[in-house]
PDB file with one MODEL, atoms N, CA, C and O in Angstrom:
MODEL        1
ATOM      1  N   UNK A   1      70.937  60.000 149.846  1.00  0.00           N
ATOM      2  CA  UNK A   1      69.903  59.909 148.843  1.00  0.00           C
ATOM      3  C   UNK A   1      68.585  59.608 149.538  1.00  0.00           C
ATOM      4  O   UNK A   1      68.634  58.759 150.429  1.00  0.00           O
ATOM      5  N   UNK A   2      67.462  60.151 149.279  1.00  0.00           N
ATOM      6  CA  UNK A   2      66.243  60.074 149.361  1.00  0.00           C
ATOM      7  C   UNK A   2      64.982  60.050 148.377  1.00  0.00           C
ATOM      8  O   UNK A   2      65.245  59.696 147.228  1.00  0.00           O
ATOM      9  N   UNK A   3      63.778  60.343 148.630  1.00  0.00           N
ATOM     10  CA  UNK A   3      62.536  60.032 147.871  1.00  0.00           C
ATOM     11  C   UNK A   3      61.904  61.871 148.298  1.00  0.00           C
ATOM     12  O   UNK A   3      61.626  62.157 149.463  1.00  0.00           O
ATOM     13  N   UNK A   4      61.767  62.966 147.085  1.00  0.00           N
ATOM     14  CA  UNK A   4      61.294  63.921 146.976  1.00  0.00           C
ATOM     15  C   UNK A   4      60.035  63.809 146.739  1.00  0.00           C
ATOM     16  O   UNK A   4      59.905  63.662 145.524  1.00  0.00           O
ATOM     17  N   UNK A   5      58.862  63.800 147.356  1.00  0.00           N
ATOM     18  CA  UNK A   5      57.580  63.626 146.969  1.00  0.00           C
ATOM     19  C   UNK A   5      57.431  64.954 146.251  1.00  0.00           C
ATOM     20  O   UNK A   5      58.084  65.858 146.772  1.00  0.00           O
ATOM     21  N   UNK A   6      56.792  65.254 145.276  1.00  0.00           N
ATOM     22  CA  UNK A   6      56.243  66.152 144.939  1.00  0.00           C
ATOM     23  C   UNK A   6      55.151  66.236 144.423  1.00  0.00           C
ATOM     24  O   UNK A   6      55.067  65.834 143.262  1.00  0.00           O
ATOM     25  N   UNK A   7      53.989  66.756 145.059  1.00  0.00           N
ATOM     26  CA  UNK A   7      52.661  66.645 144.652  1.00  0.00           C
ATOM     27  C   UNK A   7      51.944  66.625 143.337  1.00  0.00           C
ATOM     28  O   UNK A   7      51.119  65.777 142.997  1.00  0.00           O
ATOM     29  N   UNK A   8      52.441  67.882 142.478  1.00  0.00           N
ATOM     30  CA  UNK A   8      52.482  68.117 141.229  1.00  0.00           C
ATOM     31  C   UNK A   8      52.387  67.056 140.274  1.00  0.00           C
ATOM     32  O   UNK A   8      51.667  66.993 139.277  1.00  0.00           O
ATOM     33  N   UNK A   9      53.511  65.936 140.878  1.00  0.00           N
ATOM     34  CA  UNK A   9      54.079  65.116 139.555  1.00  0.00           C
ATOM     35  C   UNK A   9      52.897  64.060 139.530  1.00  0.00           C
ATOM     36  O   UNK A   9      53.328  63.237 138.723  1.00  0.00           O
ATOM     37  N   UNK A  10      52.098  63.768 139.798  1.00  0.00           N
ATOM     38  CA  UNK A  10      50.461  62.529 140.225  1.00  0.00           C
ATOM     39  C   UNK A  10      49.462  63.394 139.481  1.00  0.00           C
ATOM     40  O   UNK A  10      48.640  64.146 140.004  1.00  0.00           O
ATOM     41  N   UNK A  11      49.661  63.170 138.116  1.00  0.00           N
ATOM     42  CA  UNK A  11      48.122  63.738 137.168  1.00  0.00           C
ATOM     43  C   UNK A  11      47.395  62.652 137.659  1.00  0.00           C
ATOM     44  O   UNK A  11      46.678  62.944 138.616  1.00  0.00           O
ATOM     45  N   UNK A  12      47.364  61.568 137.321  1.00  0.00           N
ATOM     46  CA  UNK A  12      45.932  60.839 137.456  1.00  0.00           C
ATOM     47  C   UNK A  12      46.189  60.177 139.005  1.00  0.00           C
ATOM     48  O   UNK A  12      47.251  60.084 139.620  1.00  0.00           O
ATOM     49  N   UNK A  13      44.796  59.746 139.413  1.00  0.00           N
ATOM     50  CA  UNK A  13      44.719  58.917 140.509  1.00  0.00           C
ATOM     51  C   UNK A  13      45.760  59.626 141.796  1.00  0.00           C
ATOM     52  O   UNK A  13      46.238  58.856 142.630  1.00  0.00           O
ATOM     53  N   UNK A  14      46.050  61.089 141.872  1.00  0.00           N
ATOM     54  CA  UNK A  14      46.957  61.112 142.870  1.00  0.00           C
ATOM     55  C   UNK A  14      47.243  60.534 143.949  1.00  0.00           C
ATOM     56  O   UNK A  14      48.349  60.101 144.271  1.00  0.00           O
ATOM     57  N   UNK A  15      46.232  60.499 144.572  1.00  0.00           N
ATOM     58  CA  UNK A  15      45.735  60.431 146.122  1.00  0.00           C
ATOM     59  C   UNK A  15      46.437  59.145 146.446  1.00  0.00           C
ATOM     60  O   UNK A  15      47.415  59.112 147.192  1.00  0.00           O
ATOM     61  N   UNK A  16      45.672  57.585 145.598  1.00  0.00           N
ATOM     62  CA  UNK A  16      46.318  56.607 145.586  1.00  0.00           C
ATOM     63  C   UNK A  16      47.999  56.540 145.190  1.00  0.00           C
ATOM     64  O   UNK A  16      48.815  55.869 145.823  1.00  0.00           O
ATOM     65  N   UNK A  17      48.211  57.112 144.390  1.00  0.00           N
ATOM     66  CA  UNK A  17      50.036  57.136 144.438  1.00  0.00           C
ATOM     67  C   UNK A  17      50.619  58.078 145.554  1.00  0.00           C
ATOM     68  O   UNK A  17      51.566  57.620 146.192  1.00  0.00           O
ATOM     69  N   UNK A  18      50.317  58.926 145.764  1.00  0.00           N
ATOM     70  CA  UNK A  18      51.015  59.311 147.054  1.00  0.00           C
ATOM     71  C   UNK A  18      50.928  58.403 147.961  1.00  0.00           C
ATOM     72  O   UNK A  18      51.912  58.256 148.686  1.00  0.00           O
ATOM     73  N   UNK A  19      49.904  57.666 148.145  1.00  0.00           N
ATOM     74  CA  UNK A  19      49.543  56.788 149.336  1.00  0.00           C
ATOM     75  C   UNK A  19      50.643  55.761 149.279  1.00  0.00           C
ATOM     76  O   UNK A  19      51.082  55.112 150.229  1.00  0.00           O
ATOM     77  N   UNK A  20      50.961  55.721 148.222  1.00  0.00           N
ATOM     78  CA  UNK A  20      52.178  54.654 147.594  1.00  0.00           C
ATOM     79  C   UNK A  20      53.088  55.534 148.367  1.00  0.00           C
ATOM     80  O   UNK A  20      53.309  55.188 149.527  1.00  0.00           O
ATOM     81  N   UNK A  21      53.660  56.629 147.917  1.00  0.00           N
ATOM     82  CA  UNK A  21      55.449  56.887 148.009  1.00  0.00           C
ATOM     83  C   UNK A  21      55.420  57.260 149.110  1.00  0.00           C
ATOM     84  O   UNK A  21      56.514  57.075 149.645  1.00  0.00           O
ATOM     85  N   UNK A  22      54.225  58.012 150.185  1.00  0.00           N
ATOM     86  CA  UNK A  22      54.830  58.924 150.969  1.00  0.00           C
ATOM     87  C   UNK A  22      55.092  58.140 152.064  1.00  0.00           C
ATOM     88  O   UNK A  22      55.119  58.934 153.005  1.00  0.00           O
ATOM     89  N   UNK A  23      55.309  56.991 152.493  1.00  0.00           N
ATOM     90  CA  UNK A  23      55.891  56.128 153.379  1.00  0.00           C
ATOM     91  C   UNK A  23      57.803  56.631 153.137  1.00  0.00           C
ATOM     92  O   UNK A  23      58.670  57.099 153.875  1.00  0.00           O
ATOM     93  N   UNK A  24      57.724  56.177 151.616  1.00  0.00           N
ATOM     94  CA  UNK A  24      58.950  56.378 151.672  1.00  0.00           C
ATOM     95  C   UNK A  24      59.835  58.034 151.339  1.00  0.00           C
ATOM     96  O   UNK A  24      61.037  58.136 151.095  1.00  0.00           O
ATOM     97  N   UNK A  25      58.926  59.079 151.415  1.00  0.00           N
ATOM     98  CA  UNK A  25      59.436  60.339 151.448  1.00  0.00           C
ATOM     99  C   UNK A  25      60.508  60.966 152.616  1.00  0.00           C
ATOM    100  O   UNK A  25      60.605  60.815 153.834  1.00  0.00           O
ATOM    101  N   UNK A  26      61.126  61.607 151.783  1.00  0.00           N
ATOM    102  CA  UNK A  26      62.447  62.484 153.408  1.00  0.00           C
ATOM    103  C   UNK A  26      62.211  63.845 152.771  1.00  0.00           C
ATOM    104  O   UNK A  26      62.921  64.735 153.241  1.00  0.00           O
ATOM    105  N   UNK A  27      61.316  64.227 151.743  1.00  0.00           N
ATOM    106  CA  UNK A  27      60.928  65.498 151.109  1.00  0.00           C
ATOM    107  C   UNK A  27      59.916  65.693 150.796  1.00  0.00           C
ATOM    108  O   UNK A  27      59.489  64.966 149.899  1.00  0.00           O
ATOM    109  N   UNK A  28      59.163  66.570 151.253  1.00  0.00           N
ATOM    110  CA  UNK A  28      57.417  66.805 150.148  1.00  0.00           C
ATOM    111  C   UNK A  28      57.935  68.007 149.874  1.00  0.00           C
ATOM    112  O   UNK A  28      58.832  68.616 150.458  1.00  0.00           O
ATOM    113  N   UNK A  29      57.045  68.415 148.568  1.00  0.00           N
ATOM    114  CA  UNK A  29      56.848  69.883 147.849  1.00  0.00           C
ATOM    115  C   UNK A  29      55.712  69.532 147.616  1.00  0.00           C
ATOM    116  O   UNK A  29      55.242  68.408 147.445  1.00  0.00           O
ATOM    117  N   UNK A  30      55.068  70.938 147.606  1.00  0.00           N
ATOM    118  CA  UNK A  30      53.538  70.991 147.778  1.00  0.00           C
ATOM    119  C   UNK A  30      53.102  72.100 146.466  1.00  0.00           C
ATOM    120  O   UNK A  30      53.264  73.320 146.474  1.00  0.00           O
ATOM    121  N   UNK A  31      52.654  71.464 145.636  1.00  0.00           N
ATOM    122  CA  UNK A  31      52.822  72.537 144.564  1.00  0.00           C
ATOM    123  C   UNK A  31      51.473  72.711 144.351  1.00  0.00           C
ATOM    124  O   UNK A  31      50.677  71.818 144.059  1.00  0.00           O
ATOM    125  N   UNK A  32      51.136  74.352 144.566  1.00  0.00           N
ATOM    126  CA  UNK A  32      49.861  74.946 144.243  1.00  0.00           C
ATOM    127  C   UNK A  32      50.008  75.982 143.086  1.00  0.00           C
ATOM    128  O   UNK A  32      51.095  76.532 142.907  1.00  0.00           O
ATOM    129  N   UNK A  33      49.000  76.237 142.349  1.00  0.00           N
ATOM    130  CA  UNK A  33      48.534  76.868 141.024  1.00  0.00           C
ATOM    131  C   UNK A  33      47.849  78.137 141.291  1.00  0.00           C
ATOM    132  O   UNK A  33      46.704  77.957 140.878  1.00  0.00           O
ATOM    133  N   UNK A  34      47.928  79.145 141.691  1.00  0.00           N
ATOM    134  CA  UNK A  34      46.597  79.818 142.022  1.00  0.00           C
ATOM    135  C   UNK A  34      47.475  80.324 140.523  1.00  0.00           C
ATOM    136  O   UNK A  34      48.633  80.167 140.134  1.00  0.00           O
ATOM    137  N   UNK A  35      45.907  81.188 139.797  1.00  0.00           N
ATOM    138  CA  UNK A  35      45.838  82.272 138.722  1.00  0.00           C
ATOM    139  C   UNK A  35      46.450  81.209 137.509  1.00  0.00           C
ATOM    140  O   UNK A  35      46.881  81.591 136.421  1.00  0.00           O
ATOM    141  N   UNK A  36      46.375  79.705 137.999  1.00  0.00           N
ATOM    142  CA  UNK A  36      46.283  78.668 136.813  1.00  0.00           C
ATOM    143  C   UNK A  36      48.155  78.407 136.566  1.00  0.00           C
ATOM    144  O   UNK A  36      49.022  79.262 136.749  1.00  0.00           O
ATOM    145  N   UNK A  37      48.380  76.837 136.068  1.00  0.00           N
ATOM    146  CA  UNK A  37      49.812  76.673 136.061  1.00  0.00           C
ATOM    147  C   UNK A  37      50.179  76.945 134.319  1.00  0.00           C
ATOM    148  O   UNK A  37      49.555  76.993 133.259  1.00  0.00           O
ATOM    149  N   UNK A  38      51.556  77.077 134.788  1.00  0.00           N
ATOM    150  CA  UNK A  38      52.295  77.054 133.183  1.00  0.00           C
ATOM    151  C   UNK A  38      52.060  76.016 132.076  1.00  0.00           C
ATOM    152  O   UNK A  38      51.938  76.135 130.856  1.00  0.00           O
ATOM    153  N   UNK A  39      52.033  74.817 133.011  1.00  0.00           N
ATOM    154  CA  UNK A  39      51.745  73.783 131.919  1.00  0.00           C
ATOM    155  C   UNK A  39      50.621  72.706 132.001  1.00  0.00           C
ATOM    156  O   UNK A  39      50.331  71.921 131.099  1.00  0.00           O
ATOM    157  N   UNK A  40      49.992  72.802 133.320  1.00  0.00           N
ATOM    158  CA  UNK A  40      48.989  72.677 133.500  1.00  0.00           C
ATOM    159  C   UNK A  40      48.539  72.879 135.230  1.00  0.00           C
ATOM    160  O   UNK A  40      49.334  73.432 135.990  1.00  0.00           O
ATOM    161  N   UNK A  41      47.342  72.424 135.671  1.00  0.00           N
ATOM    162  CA  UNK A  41      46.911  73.039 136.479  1.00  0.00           C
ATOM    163  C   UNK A  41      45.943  71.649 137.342  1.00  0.00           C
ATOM    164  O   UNK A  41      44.981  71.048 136.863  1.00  0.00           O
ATOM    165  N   UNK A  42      46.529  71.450 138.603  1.00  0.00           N
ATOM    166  CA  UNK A  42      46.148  70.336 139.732  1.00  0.00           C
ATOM    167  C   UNK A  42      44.938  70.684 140.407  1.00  0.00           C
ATOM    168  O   UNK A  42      44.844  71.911 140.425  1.00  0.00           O
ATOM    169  N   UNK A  43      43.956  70.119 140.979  1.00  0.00           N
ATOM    170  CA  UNK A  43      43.176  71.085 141.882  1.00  0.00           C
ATOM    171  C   UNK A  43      43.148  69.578 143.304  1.00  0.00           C
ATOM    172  O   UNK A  43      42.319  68.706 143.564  1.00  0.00           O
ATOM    173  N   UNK A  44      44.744  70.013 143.993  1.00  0.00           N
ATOM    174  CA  UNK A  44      44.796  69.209 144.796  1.00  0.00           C
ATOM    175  C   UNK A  44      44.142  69.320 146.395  1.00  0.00           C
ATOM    176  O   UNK A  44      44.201  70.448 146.884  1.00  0.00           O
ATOM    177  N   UNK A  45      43.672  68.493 147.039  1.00  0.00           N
ATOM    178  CA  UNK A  45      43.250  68.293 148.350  1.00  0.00           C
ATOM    179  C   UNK A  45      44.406  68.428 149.154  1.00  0.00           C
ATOM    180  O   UNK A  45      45.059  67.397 148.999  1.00  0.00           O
ATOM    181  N   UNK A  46      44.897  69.086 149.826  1.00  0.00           N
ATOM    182  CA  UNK A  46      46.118  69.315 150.768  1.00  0.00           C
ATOM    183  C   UNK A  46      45.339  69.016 152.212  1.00  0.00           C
ATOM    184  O   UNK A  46      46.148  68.428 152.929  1.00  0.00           O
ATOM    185  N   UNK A  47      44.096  69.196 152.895  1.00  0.00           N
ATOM    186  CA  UNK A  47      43.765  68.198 153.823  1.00  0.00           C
ATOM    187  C   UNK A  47      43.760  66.360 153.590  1.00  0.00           C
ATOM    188  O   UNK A  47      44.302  65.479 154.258  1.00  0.00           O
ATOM    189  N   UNK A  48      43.236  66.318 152.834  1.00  0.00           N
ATOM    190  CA  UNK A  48      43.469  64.895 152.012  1.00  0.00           C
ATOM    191  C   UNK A  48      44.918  64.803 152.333  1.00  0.00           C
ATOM    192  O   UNK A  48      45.181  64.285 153.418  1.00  0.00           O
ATOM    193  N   UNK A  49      46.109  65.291 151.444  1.00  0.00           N
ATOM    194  CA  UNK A  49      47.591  64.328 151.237  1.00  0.00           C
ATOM    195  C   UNK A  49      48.080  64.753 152.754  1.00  0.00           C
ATOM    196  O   UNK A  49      48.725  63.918 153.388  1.00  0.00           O
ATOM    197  N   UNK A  50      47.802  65.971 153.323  1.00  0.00           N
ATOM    198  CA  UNK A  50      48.061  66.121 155.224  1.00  0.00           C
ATOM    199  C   UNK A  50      47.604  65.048 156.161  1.00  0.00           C
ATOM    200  O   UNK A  50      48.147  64.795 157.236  1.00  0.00           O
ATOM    201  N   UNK A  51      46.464  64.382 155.617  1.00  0.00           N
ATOM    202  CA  UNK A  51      46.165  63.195 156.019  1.00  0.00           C
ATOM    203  C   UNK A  51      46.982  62.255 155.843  1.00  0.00           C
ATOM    204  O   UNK A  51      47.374  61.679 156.858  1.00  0.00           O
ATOM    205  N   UNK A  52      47.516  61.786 154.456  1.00  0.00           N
ATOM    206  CA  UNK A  52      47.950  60.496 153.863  1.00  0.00           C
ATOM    207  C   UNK A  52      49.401  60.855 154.531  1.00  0.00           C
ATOM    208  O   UNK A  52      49.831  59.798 154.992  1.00  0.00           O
ATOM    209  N   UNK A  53      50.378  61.972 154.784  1.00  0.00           N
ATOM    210  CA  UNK A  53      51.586  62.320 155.062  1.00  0.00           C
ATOM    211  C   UNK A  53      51.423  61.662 156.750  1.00  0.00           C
ATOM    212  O   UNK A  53      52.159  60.821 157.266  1.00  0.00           O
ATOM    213  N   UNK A  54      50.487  62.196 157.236  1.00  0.00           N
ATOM    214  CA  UNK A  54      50.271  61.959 158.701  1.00  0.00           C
ATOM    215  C   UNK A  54      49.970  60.386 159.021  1.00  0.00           C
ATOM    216  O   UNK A  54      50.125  59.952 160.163  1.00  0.00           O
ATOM    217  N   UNK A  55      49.509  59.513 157.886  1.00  0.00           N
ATOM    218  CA  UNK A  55      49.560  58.376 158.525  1.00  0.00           C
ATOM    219  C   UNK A  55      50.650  57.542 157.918  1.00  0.00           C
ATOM    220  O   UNK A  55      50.875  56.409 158.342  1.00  0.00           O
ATOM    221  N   UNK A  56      51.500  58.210 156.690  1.00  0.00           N
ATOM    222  CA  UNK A  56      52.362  57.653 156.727  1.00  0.00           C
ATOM    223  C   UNK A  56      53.865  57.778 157.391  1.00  0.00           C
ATOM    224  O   UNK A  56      54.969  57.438 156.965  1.00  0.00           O
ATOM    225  N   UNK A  57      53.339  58.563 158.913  1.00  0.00           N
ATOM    226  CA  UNK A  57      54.337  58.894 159.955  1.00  0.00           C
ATOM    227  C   UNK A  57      54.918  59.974 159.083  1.00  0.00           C
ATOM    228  O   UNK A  57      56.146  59.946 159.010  1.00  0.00           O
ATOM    229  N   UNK A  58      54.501  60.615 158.624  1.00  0.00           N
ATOM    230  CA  UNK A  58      55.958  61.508 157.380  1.00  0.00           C
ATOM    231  C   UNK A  58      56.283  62.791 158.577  1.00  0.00           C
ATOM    232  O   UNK A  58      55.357  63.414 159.097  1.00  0.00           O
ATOM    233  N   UNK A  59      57.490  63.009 158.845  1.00  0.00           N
ATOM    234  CA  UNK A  59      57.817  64.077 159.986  1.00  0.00           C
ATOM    235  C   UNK A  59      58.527  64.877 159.657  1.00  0.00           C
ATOM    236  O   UNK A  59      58.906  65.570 160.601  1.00  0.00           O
ATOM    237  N   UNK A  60      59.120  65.276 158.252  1.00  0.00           N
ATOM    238  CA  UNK A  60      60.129  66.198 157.630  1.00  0.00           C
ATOM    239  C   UNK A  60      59.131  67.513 157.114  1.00  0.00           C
ATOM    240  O   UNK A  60      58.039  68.015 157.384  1.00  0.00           O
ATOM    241  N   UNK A  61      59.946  67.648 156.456  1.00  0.00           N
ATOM    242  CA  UNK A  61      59.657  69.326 155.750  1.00  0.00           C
ATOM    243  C   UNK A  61      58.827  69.528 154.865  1.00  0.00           C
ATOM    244  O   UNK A  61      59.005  68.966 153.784  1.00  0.00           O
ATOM    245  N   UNK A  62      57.717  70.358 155.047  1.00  0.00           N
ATOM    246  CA  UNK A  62      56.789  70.640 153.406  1.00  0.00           C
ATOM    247  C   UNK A  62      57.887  71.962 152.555  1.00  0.00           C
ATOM    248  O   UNK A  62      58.644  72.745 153.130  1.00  0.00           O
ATOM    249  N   UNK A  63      57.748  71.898 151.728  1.00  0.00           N
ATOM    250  CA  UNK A  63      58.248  73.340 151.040  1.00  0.00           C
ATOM    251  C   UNK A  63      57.130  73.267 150.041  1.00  0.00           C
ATOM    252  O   UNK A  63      56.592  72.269 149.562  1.00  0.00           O
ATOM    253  N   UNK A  64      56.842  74.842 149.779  1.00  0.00           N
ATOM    254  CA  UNK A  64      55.962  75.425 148.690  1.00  0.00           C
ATOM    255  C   UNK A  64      56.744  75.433 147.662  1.00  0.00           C
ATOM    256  O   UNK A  64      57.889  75.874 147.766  1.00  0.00           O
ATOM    257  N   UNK A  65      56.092  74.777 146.089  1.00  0.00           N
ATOM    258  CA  UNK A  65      56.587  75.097 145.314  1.00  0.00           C
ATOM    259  C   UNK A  65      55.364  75.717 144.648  1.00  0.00           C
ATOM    260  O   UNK A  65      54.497  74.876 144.412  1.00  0.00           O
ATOM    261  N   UNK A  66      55.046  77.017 144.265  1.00  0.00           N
ATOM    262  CA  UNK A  66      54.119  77.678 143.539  1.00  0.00           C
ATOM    263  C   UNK A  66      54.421  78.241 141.969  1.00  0.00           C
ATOM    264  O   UNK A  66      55.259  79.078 141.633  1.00  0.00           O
ATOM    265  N   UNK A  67      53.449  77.494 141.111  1.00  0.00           N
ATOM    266  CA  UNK A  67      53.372  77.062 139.934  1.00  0.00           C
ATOM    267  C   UNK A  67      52.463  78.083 138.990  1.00  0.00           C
ATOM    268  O   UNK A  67      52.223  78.012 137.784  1.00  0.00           O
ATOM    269  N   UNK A  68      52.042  79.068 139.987  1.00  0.00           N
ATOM    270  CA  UNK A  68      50.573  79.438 139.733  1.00  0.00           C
ATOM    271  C   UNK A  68      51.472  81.186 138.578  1.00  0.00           C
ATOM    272  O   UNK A  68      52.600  81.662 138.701  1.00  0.00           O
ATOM    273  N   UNK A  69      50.365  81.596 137.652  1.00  0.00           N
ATOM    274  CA  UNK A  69      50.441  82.246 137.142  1.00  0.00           C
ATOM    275  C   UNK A  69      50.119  83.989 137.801  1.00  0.00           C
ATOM    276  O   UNK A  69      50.342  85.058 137.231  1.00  0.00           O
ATOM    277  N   UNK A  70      49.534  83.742 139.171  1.00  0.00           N
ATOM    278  CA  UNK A  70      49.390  84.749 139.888  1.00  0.00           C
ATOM    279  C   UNK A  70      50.614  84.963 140.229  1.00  0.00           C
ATOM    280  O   UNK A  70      51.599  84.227 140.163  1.00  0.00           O
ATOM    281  N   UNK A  71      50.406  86.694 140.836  1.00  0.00           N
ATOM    282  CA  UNK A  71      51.577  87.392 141.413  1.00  0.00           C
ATOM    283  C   UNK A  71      52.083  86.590 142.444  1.00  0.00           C
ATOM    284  O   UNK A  71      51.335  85.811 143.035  1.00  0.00           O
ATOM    285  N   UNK A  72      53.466  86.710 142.772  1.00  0.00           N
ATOM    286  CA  UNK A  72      54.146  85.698 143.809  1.00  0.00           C
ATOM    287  C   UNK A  72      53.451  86.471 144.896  1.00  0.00           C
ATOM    288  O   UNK A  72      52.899  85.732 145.712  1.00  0.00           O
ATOM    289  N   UNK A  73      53.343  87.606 145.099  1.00  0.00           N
ATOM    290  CA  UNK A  73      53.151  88.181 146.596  1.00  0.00           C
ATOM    291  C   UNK A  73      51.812  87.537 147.161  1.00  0.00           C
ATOM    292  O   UNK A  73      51.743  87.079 148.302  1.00  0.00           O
ATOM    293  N   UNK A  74      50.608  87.545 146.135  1.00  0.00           N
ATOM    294  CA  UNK A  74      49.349  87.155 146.911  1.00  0.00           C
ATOM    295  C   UNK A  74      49.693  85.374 146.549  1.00  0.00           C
ATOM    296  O   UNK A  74      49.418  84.579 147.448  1.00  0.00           O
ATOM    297  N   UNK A  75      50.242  84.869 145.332  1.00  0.00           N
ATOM    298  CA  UNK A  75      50.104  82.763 145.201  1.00  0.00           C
ATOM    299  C   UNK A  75      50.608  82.698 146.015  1.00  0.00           C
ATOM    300  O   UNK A  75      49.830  82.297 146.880  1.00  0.00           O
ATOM    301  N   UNK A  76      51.672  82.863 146.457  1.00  0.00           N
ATOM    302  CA  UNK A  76      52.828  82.183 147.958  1.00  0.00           C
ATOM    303  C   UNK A  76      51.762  82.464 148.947  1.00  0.00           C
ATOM    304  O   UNK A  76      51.080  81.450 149.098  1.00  0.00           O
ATOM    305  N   UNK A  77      51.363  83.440 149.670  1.00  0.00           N
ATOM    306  CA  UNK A  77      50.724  83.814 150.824  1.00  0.00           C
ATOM    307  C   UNK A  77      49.326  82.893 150.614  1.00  0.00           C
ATOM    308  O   UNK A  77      49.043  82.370 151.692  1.00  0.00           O
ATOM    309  N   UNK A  78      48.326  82.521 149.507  1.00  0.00           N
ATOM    310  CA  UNK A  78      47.262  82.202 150.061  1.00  0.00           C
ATOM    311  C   UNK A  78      48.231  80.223 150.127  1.00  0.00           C
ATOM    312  O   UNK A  78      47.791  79.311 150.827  1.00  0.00           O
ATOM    313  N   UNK A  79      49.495  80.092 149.225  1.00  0.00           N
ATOM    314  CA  UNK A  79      49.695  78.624 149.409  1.00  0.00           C
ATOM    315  C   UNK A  79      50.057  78.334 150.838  1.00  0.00           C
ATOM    316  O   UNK A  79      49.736  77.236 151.294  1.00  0.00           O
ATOM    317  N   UNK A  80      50.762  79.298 151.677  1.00  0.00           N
ATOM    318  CA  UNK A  80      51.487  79.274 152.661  1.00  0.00           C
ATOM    319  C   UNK A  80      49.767  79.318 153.976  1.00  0.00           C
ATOM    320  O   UNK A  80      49.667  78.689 155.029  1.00  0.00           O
ATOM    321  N   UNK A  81      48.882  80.117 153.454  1.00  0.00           N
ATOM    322  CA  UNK A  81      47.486  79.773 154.009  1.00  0.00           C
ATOM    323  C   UNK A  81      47.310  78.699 154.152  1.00  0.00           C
ATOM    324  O   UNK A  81      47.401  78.214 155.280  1.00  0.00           O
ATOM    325  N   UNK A  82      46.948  77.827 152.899  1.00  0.00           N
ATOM    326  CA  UNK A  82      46.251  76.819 152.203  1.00  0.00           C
ATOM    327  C   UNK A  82      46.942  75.397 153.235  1.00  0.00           C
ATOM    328  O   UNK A  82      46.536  74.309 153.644  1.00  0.00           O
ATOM    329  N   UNK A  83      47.945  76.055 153.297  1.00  0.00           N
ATOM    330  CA  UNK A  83      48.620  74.655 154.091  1.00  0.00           C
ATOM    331  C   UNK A  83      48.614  74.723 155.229  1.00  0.00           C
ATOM    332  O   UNK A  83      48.412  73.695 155.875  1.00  0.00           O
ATOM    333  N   UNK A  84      48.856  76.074 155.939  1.00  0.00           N
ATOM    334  CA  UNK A  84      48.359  75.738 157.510  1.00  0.00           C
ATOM    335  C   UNK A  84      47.174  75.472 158.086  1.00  0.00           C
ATOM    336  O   UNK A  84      46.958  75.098 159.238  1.00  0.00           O
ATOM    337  N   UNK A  85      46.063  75.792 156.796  1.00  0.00           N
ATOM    338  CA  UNK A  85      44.765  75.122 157.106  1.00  0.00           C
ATOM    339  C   UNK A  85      44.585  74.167 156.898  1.00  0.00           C
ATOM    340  O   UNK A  85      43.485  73.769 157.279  1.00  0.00           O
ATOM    341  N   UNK A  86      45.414  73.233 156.236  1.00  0.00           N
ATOM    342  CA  UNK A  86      45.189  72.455 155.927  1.00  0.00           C
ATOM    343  C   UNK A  86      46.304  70.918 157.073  1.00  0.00           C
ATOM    344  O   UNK A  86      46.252  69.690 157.143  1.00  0.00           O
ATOM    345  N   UNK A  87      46.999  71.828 157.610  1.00  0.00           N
ATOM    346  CA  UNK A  87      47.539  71.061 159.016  1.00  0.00           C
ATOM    347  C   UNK A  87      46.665  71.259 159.899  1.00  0.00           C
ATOM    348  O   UNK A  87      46.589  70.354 160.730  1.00  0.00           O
ATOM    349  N   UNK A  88      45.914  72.183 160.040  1.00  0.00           N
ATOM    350  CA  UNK A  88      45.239  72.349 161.228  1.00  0.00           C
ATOM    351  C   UNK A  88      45.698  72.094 162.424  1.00  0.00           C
ATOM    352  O   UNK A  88      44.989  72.287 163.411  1.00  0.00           O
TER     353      UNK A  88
ENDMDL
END
């Protein structure tokens, strides 16, 4: 058993609650919206939480979860962008 961070789930104040869990994460999902979400729609900093992951030593796996109402072929590819720019 572990702690699934998932970005998505932090409507308010994200930044500060991730700052909370991701010490204790063994999972992130990184959920981006392009072409707007089903039930609603984040406009998250992924340099920001790449930061907060990185100082909270976090060394496991990102996975994309894409939420977005755009075509999978171009939402996946600019999320799968979005995040290696955002590791730099």
């Amino acid at each position: 058993m572990g702690l699934l961070l998932d970005t998505g789930n932090f409507l308010e104040n994200p930044y500060d609650k991730l700052t909370m869990v991701a010490p204790h994460a063994d999972f992130v999902q990184a959920k981006t919206y392009y072409g707007g979400g089903e039930w609603y729609t984040l406009d998250l900093d992924y340099p920001r939480i790449i930061r907060i992951l990185r100082e909270a030593n976090y060394k496991g796996y990102i996975s994309i979860e894409f939420e977005g109402k755009e075509a999978a072929e171009s939402g996946v590819r600019k999320s799968v962008d979005a995040l290696r720019k955002a590791m730099g």
